[in-house]
Biopython code that builds the backbone (N, CA, C, O; Angstrom):
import numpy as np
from Bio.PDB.StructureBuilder import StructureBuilder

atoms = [
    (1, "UNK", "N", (29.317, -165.940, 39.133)),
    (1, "UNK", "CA", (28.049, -165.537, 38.550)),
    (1, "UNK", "C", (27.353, -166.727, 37.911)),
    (1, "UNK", "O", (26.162, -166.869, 37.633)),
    (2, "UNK", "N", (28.283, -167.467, 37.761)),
    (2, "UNK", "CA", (27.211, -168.855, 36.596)),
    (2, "UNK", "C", (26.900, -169.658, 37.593)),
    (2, "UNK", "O", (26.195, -170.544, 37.110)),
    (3, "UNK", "N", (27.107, -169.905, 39.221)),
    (3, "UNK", "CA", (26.665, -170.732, 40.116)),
    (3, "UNK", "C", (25.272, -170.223, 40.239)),
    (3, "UNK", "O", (24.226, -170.842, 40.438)),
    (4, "UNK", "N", (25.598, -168.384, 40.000)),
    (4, "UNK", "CA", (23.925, -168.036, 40.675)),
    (4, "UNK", "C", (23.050, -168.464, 39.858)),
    (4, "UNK", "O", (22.249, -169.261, 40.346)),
    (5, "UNK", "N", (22.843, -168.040, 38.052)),
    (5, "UNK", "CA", (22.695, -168.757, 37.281)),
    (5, "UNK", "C", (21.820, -170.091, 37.027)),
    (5, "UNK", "O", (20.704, -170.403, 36.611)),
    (6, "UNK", "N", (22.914, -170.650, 37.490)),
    (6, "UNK", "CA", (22.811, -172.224, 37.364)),
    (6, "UNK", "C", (22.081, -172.757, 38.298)),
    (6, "UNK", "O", (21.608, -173.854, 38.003)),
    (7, "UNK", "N", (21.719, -172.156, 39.796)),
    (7, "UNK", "CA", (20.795, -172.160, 40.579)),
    (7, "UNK", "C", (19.871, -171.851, 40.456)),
    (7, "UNK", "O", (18.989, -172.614, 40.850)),
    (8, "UNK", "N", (19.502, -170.637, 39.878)),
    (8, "UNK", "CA", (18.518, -169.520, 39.579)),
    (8, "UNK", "C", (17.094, -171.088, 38.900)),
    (8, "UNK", "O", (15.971, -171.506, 39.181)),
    (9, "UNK", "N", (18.633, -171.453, 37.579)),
    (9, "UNK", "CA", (17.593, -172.277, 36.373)),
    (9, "UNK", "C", (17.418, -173.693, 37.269)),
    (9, "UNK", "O", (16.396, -174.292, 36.933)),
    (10, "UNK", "N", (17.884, -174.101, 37.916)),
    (10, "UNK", "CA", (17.417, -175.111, 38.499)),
    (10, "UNK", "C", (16.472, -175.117, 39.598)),
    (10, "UNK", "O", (15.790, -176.111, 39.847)),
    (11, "UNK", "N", (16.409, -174.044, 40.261)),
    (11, "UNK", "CA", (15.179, -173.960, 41.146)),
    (11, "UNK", "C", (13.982, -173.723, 40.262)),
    (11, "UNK", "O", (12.916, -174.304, 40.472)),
    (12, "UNK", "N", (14.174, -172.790, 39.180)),
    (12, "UNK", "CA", (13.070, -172.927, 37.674)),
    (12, "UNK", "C", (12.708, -174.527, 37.170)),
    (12, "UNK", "O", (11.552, -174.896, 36.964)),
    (13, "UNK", "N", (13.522, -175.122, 37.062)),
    (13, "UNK", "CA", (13.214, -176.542, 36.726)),
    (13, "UNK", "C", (12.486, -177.612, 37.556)),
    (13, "UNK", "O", (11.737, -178.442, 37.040)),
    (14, "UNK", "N", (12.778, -177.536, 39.011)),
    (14, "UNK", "CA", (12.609, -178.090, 39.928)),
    (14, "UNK", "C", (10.768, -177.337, 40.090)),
    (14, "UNK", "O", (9.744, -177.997, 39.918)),
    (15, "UNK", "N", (10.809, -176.237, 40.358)),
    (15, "UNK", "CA", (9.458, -175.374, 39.897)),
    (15, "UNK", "C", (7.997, -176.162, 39.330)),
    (15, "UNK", "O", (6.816, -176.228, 39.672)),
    (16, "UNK", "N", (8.799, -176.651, 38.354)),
    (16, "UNK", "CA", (8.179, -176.656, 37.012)),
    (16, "UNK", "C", (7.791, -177.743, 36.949)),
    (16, "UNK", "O", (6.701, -178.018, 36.448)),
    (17, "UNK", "N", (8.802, -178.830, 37.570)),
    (17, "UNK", "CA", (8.717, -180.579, 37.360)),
    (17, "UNK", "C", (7.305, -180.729, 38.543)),
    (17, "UNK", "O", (6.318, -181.453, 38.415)),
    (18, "UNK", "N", (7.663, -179.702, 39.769)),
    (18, "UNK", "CA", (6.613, -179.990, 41.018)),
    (18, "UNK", "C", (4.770, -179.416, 40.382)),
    (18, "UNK", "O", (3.622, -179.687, 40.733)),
    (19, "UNK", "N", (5.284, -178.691, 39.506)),
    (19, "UNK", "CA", (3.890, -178.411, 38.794)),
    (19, "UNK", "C", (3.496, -179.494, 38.145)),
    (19, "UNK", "O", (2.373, -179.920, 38.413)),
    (20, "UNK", "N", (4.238, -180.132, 37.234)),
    (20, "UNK", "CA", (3.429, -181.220, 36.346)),
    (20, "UNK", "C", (3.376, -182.216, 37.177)),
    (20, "UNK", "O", (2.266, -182.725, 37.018)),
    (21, "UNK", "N", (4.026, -182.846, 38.072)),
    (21, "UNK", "CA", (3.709, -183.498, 38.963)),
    (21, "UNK", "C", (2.175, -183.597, 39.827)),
    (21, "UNK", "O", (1.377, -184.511, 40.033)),
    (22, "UNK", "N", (2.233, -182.344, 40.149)),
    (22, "UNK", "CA", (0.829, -182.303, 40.818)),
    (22, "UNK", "C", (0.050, -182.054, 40.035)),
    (22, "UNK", "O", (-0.939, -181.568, 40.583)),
    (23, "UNK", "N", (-0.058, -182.131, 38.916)),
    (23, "UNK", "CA", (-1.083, -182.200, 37.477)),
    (23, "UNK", "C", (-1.420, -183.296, 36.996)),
    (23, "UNK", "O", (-2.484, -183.572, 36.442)),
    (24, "UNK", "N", (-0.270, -184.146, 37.247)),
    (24, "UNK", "CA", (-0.278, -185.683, 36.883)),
    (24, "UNK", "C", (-1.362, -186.322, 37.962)),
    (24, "UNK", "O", (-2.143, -187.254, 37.770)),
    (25, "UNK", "N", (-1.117, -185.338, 39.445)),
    (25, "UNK", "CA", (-1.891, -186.392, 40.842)),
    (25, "UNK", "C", (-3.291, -186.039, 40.543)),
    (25, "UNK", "O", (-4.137, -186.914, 40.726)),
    (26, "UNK", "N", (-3.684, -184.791, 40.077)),
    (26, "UNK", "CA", (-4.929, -184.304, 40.018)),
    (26, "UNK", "C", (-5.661, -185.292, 38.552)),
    (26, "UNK", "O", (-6.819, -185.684, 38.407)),
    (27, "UNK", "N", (-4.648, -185.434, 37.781)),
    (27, "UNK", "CA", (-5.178, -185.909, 36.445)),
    (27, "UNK", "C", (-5.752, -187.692, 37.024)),
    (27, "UNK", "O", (-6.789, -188.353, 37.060)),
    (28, "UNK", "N", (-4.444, -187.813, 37.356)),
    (28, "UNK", "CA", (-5.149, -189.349, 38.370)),
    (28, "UNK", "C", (-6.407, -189.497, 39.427)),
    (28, "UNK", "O", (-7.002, -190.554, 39.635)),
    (29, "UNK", "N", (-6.608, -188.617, 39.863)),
    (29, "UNK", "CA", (-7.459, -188.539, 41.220)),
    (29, "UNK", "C", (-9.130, -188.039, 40.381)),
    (29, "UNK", "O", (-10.267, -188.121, 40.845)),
    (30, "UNK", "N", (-8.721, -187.593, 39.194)),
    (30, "UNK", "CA", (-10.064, -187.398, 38.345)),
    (30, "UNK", "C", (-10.847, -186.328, 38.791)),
    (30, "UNK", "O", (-12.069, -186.204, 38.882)),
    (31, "UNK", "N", (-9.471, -185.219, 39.177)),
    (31, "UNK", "CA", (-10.076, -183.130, 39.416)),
    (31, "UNK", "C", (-9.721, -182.948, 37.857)),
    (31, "UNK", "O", (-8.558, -182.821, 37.476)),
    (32, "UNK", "N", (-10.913, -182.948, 36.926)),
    (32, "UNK", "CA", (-10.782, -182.927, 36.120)),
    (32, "UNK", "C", (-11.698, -181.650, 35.340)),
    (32, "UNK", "O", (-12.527, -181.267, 36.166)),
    (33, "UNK", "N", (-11.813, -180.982, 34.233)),
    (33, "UNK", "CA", (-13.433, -180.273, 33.995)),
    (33, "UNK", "C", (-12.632, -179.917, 32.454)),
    (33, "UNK", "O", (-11.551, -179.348, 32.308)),
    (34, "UNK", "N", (-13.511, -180.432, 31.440)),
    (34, "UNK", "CA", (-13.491, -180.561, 30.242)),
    (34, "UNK", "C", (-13.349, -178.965, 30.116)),
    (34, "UNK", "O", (-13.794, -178.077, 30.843)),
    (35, "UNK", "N", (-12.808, -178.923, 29.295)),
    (35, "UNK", "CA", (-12.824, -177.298, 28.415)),
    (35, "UNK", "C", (-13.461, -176.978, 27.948)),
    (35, "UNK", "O", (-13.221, -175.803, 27.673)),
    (36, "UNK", "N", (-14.572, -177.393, 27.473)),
    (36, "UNK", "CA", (-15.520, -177.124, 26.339)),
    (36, "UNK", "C", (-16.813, -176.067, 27.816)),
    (36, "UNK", "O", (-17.248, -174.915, 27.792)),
    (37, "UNK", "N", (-17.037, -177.493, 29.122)),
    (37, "UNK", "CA", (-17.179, -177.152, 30.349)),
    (37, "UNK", "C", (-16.541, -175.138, 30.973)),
    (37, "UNK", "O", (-17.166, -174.119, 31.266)),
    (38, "UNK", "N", (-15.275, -175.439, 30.912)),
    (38, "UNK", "CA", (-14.953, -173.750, 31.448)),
    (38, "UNK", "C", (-15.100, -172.756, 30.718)),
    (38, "UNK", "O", (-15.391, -171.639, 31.146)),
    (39, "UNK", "N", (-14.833, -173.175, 28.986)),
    (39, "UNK", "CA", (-15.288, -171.662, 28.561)),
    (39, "UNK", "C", (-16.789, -171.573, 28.447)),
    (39, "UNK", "O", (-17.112, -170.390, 28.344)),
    (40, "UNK", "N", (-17.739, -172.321, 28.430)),
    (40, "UNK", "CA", (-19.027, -172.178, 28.635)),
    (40, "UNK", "C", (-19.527, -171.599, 30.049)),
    (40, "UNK", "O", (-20.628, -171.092, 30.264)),
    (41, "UNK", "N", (-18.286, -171.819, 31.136)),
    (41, "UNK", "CA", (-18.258, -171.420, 32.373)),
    (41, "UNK", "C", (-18.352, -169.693, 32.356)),
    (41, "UNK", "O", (-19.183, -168.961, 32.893)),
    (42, "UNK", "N", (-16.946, -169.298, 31.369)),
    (42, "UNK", "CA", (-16.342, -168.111, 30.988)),
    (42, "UNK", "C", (-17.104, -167.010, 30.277)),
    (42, "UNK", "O", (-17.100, -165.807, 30.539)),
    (43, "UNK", "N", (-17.841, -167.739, 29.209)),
    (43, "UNK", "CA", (-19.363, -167.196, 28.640)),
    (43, "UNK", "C", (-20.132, -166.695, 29.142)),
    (43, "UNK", "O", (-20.580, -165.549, 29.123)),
    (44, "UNK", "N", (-20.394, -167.781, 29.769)),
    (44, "UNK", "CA", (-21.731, -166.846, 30.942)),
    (44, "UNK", "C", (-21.282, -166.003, 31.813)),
    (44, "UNK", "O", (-21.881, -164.929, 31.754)),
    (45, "UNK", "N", (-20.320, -166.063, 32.744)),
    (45, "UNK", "CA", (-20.119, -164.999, 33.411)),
    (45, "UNK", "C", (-19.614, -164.029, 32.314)),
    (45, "UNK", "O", (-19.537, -162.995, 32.978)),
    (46, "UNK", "N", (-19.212, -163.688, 31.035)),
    (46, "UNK", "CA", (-18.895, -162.521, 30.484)),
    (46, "UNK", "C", (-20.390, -161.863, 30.256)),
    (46, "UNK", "O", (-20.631, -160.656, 30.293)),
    (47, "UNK", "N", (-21.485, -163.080, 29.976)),
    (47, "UNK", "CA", (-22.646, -161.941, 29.251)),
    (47, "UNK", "C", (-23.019, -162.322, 30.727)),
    (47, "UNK", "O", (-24.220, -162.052, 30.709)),
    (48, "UNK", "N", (-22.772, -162.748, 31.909)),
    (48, "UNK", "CA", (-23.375, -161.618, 33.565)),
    (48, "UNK", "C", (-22.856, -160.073, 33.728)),
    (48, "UNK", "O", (-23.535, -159.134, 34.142)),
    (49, "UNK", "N", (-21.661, -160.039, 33.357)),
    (49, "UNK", "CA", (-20.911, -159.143, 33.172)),
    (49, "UNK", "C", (-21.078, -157.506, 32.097)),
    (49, "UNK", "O", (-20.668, -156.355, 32.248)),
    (50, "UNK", "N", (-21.895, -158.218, 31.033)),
    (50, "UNK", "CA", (-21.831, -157.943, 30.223)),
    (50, "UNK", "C", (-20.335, -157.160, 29.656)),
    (50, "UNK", "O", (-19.960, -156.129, 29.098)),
    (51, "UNK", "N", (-19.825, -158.391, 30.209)),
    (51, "UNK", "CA", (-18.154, -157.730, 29.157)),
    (51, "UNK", "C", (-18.256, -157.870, 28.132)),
    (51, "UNK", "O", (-19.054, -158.688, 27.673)),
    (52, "UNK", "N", (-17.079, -156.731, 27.006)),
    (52, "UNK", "CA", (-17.385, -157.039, 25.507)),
    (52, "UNK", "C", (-16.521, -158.395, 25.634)),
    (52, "UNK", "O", (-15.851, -158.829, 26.571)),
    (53, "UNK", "N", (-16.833, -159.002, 24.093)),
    (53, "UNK", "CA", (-16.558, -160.021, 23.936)),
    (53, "UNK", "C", (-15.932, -159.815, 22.560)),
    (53, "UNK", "O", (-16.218, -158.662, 22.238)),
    (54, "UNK", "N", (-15.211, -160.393, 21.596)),
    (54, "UNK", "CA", (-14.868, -160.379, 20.104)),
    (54, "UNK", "C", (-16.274, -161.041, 19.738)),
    (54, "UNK", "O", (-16.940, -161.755, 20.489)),
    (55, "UNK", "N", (-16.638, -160.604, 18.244)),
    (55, "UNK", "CA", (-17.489, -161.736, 18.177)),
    (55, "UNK", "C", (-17.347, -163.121, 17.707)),
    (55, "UNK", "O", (-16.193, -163.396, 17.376)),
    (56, "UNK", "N", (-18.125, -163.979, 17.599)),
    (56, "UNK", "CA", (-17.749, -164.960, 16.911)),
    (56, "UNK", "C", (-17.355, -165.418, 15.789)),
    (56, "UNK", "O", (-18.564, -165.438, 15.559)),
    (57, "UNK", "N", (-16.819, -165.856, 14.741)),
    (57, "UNK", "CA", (-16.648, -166.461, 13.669)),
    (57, "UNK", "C", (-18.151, -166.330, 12.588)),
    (57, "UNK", "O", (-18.606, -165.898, 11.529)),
    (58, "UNK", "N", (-18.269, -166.656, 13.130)),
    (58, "UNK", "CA", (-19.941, -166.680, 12.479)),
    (58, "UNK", "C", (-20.771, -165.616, 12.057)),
    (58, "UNK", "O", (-21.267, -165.275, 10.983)),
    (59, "UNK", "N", (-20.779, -165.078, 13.535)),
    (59, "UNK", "CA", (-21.378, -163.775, 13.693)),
    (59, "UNK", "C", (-20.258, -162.570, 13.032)),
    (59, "UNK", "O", (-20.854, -161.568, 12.637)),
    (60, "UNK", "N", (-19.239, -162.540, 12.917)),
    (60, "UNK", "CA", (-18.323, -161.810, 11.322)),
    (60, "UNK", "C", (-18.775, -161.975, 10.249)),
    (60, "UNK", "O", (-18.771, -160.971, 9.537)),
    (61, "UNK", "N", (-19.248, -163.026, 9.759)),
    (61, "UNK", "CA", (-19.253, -163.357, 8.164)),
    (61, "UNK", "C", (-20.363, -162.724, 7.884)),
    (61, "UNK", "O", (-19.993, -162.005, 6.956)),
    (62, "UNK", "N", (-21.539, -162.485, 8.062)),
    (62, "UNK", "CA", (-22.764, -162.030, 8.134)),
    (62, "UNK", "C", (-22.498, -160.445, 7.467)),
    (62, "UNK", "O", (-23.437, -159.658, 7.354)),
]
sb = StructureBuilder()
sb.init_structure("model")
sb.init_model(0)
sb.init_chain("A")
sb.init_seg("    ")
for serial, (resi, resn, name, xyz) in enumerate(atoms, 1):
    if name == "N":
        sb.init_residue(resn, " ", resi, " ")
    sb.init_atom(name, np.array(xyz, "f"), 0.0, 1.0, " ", f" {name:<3s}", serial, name[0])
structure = sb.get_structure()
């Protein structure tokens, strides 16, 4: 049982290393898009949507 295990977590690891890896190639190759960029992305399509949203910080204190 601890071979399966021990396989199980190493194909998890191996997984995981091939992810940051190809994060590292993309980070090099400059596929990049600021965050500030996607949730402003995320914004607008919520009010296309008109999904609720929480409100803001701001818009609470009021």
């Amino acid at each position: 049982m601890s071979d399966v295990a021990s396989d199980s977590a190493q194909r998890q690891t191996i997984a995981l290393l091939n992810i940051l890896a190809l994060g590292s190639s993309e980070i090099a190759q400059g596929k990049l898009t600021a965050a500030a960029n996607v949730f402003g992305e995320l914004d607008r399509l919520d009010k296309e949507d008109g999904a609720w949203r929480p409100p803001m910080r701001s818009e609470r204190q009021r």
